[in-house]
N, C-alpha and C positions, 0 to 999 in steps of 0.2 A: 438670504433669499431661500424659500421653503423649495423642498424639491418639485412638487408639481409646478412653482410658479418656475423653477429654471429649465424643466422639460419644453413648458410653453414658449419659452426665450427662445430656447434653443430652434423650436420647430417653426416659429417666426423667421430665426434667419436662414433654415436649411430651405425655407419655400423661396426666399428670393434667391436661390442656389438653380433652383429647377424650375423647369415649363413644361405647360401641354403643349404638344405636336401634334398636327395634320396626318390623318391617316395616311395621305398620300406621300408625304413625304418618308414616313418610317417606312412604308413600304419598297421605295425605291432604296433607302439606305441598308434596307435589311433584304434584298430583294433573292439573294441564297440561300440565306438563312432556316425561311421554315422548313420541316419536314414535313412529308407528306402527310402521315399517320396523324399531325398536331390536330387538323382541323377535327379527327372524330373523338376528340375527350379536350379541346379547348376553344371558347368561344372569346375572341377577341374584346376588350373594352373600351381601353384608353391608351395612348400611346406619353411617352414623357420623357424628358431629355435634359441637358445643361446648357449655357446657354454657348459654348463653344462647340456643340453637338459629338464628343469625346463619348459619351456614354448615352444608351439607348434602355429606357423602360416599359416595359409591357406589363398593364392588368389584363387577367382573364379568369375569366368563369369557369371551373372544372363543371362539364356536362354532365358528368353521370353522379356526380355529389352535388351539385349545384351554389359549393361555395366556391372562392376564388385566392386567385395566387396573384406573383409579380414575377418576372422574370427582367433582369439584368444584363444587355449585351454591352460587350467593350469590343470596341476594332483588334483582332491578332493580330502577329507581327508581319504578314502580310496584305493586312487592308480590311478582313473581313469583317462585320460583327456579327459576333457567337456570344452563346449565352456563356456567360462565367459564375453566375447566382441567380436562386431562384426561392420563392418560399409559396407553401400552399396552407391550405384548411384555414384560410382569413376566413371571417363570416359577412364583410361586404365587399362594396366594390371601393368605396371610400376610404377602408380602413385598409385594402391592399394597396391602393394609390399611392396614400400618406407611408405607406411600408415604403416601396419602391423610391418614393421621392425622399426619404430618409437616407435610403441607402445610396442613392445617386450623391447627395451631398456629403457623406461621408467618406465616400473615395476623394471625394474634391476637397475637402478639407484632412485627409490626413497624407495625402500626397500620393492617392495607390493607382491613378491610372495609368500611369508611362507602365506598368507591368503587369494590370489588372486583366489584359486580353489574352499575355501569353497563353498557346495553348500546350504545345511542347510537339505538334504534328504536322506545324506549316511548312511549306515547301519552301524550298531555296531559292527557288527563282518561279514568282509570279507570273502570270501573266500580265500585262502591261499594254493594253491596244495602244496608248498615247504617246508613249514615250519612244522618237525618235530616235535610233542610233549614233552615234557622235559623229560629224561629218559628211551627215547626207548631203547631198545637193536638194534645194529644195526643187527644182527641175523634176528631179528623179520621182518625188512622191506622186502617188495617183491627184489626179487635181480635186477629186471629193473629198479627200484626207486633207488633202490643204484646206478647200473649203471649210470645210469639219475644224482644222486646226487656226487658222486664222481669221475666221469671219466672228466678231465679237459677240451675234447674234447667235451664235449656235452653241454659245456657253451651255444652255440646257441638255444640248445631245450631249455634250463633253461630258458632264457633271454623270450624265446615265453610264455613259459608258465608263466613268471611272469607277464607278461600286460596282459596274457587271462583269470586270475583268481580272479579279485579283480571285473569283470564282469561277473562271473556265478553269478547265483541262482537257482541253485540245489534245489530241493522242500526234495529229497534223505538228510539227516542230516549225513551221514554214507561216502556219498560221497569221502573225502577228505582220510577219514582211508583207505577206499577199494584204494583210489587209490596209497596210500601210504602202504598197507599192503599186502593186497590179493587179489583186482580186479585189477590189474594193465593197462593190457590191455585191458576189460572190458569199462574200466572210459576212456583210453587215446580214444580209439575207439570214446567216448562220444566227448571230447574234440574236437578231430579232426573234428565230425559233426557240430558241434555247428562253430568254426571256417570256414568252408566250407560254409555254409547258409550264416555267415555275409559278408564272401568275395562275396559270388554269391545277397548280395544287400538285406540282409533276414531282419527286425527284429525280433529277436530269444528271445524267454521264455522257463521256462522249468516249466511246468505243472507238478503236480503229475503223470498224466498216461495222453496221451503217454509221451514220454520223451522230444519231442520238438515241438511246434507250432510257424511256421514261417510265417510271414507277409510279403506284400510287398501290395502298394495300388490298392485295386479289386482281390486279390488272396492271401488266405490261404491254409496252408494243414498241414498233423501230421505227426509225423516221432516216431516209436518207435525203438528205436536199440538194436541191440542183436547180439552174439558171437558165431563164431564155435567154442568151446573147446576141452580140450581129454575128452574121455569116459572112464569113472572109473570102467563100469560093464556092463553087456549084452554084446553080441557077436561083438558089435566094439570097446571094451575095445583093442581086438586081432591086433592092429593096424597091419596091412601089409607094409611090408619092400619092395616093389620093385627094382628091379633089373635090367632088361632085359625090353627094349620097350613095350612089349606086357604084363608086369606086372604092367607099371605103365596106359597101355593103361585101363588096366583091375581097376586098383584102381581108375580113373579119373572115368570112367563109372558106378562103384556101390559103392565103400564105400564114395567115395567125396557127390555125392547127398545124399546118407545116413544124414551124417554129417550136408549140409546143410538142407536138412528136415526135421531133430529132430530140429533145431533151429528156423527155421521158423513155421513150423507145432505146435509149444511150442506158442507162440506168435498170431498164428492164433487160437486156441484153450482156449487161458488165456481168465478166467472172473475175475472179482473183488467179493467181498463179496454180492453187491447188480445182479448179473449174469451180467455185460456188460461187450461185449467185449471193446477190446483199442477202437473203432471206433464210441461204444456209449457216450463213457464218455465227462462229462462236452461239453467242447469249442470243443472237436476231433467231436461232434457229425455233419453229414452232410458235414463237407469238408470231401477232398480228405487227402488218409490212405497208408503210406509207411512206410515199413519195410526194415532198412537197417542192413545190415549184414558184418559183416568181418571174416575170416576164422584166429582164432589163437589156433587151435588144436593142432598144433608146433610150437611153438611162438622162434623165432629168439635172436640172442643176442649173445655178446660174438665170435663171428665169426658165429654161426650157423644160415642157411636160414632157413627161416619162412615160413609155407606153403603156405601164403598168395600167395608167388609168384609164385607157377604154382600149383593152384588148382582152377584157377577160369573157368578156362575152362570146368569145371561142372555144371555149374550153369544154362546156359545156357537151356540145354537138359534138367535138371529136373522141370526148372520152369515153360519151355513151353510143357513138355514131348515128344517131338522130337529130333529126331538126323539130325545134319548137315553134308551130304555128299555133297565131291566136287570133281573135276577131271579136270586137262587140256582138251580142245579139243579143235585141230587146234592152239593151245597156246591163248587160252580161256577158263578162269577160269570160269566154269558151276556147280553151285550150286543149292543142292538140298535138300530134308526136308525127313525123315522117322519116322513115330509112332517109337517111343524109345518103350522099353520091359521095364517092371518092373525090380527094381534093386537087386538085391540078392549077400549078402555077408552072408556067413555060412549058419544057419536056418535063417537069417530076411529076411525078403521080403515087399520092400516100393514099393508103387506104383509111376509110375515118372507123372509127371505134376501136377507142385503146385497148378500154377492157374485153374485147372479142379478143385481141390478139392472144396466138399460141404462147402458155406462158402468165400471161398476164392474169391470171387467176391467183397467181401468187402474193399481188398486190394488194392488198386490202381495202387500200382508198389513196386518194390523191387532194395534198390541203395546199388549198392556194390562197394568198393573200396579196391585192394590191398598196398595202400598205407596211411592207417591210425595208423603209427607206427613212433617210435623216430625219424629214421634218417626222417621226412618230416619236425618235428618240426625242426632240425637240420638244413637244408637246409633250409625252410623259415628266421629262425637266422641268418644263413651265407649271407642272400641275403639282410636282413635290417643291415648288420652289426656288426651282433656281433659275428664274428665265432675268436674263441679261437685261440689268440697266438702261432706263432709254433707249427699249425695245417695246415692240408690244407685238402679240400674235395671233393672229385669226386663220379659222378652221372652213373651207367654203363648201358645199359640195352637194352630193345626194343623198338622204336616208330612206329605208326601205317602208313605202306608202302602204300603211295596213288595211287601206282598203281593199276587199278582196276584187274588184273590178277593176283596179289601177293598172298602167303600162308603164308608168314610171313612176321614178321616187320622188319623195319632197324634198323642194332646194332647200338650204339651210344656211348661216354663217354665225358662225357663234367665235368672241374671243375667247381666248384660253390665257386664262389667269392660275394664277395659283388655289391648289384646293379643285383644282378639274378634272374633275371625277371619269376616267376612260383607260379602259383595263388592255390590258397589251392583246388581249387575243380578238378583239371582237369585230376588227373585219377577216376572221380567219371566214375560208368557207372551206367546210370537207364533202369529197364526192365518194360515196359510197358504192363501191363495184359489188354490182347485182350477183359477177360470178366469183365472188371471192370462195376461195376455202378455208381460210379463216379471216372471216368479218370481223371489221371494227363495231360492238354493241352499241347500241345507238345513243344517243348524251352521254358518251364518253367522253369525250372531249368539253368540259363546262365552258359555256357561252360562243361554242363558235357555230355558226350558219349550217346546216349540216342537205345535200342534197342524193335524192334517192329517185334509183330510175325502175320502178312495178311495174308488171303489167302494160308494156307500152305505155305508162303515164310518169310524169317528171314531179317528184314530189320533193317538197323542201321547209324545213323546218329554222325557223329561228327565233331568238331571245331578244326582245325589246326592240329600238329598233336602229339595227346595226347602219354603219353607214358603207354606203354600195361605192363611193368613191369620192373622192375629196383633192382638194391641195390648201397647202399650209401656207399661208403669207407673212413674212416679217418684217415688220415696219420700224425704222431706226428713228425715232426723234429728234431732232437735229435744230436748238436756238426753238424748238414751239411747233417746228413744221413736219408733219411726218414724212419721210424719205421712204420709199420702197424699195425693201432690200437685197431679199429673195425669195422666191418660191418653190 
């Protein structure tokens, strides 16, 4: 046989060796992996793998030459995938494909991936969110990790969390127990940011204090996170049951900012042993200083809703300490701003506007997301792939109604299959303090909801069209019938 016709053999059987992959799937598998600097000299094309998914290929188009390479990840000895080979100056996109997909089946056929990943720098002891300690009681685990760990349905969060956790480094030693024992949604909150910055192009560390510094090239900033919880004592231990429109209008307006200004106010106020605040310490000092927040004072599960989902509509008014009035006129939505009152539940009494507080200039902005909880890891899973066997999952909720006369959003329900296109950060919303001294530049943050308080007026910008709130339903198949499983 002539050599060209044994090249063509050869590349016959190397293509039944390798496949095309879902963007979304290589991106959850490689989800540490990029740097930041990659996206301004490379333009992503095709994604490629085997079919035990051991090795991971990348075509891309170099930008500024306008030809194209392959890059080669293999998982290191602690989980990751890094790149271990790479080749540039192809002249198509086809001809770097047929490269990559060569060299994928070359490792497989000459036996080199059990050592192809080593890197010679990985750490001794990973992190490991999943992997219980020998002898726990299962009692002792938080019940959302049991959730998490035993409901067959939340395979897809498991799958996410097991590529995002062999890439922490927590400076926290404690980290893994809290999230396995008693901070559950606390840490998951953590998780979620830390994922959100990589997808939004970040490279992400976690410093001792604050809890994340992200990079991208020519712009830093710090992020510390923190929780709304229940109140164990003081008069919003009394939590209020509403009832009736004008009870819960009453509870949005004074106990919800409550709640979020013990948390924020806690965090604006922390020093360290030597007196700095988060914004003096180490690397935070001089960048820009965000406090991000998520409300789990009724943390969800089990069928029960999480307040996250209609408490955010507080936040608003207390960080700017204004109220937002509106009104049709002539079928023109006419919006307008009022000095908000001080908030009062029982005897407490918080004054409203964060950003007024002495101090609080220091902050740059405050990101909050009601969607930092299981079902998003779920749904990111389902969309690379991995959503659980005689399961199926649907998304219900509100998207933001682009009409500019609207008062509410449009309902929506969409299943979530695999190939479901939805980026970790995009019900992030950031609030920009009017009095910062040093401001977050504005689409800094790529794709998240961004709002701005001028001139007495509430201004707000967003990307397509985000969803304002939702919940996730999963439904178990069971002999043909669908069973409701959780939400």
């Amino acid at each position: 046989m002539g050599e060209s016709k044994l090249k063509t053999e050869k590349w016959r059987r190397q293509q039944l060796l390798t496949r095309s992959m879902p963007r979304q799937r290589f991106n959850l598998l490689s989800i540490g992996t990029r740097m930041s600097s990659s996206i301004l000299f490379a333009e992503e094309v095709s994604y490629w793998t085997e079919h035990e998914e051991r090795l991971l290929g990348l075509v891309f188009r170099d930008r500024v030459d306008s030809d194209y390479g392959w890059i080669l990840l293999a998982r290191d000895r602690i989980g990751r995938f890094r790149c271990v080979d790479l080749k540039v100056d192809l002249r198509t996109a086809e001809f770097a494909a047929r490269g990559v997909r060569q060299r994928i089946a070359d490792a497989i056929e000459s036996n080199e991936i059990p050592v192809l990943g080593d890197q010679g720098d990985e750490t001794n002891y990973p992190t490991d969110l999943l992997t219980v300690p020998a002898g726990t009681k299962p009692e002792d685990l938080h019940p959302h990790f049991r959730l998490l760990m035993h409901t067959p349905g939340r395979a897809p969060a498991r799958a996410a969390l097991r590529e995002i956790g062999p890439w922490l480094a927590p400076t926290d030693p404690h980290f893994v127990r809290e999230f396995q024992f008693s901070q559950f949604d606390q840490r998951l909150w953590e998780l979620y940011l830390w994922s959100a910055f990589r997808d939004m192009g970040f490279d992400v560390r976690q410093p001792e204090a604050p809890d994340f510094l992200c990079s991208r090239p020519g712009f830093e900033f710090t992020v510390e996170a923190t929780t709304v919880t229940a109140s164990q004592s003081g008069p919003l231990a009394n939590h209020p049951q509403p009832k009736s429109p004008d009870e819960m209008k009453a509870f949005l307006a004074d106990y919800m900012p409550m709640k979020f200004g013990s948390s924020l106010t806690s965090k604006l106020k922390k020093k360290d042993k030597a007196g700095r605040n988060y914004w003096e310490r180490g690397e935070a000092a001089s960048k820009p200083f965000v406090i991000a927040i998520a409300d789990f004072h009724i943390p969800g599960g089990d069928g029960a809703v999480g307040s996250m989902t209609y408490t955010q509509s507080s936040l608003w008014p207390y960080l700017y300490g204004h109220r937002i009035e509106y009104e049709l006129v002539n079928d023109q939505l006419v919006v307008g701003t009022k000095k908000g009152y001080d908030h009062v539940y029982g005897d407490k009494v918080v004054p409203t506007g964060f950003f007024e507080l002495p101090g609080a200039e220091y902050i740059s902005a405050v990101l909050f997301s009601n969607a930092g909880t299981l079902s998003k890891f779920d749904r990111m899973g389902v969309g690379a792939g991995f959503g659980a066997a005689n399961h199926r999952y649907f998304r219900f909720g509100l998207r933001l109604n682009p009409d500019p006369n609207a008062v509410e959003g449009n309902p929506f329900m969409d299943e979530i299959l695999a190939g479901h296109d939805e980026s970790w950060a995009e019900e992030l919303q950031l609030f920009h303090n009017p009095n910062a001294r040093n401001p977050l530049p504005q689409r800094s943050l790529p794709g998240v909801t961004e709002h701005f308080f001028r001139n007495g007026q509430p201004i707000s910008y967003s990307y397509g069209k985000p969803v304002l709130g939702s919940r996730t339903l999963i439904m178990h198949l069971t002999d043909g019938v669908e069973e409701k499983l959780s939400i």
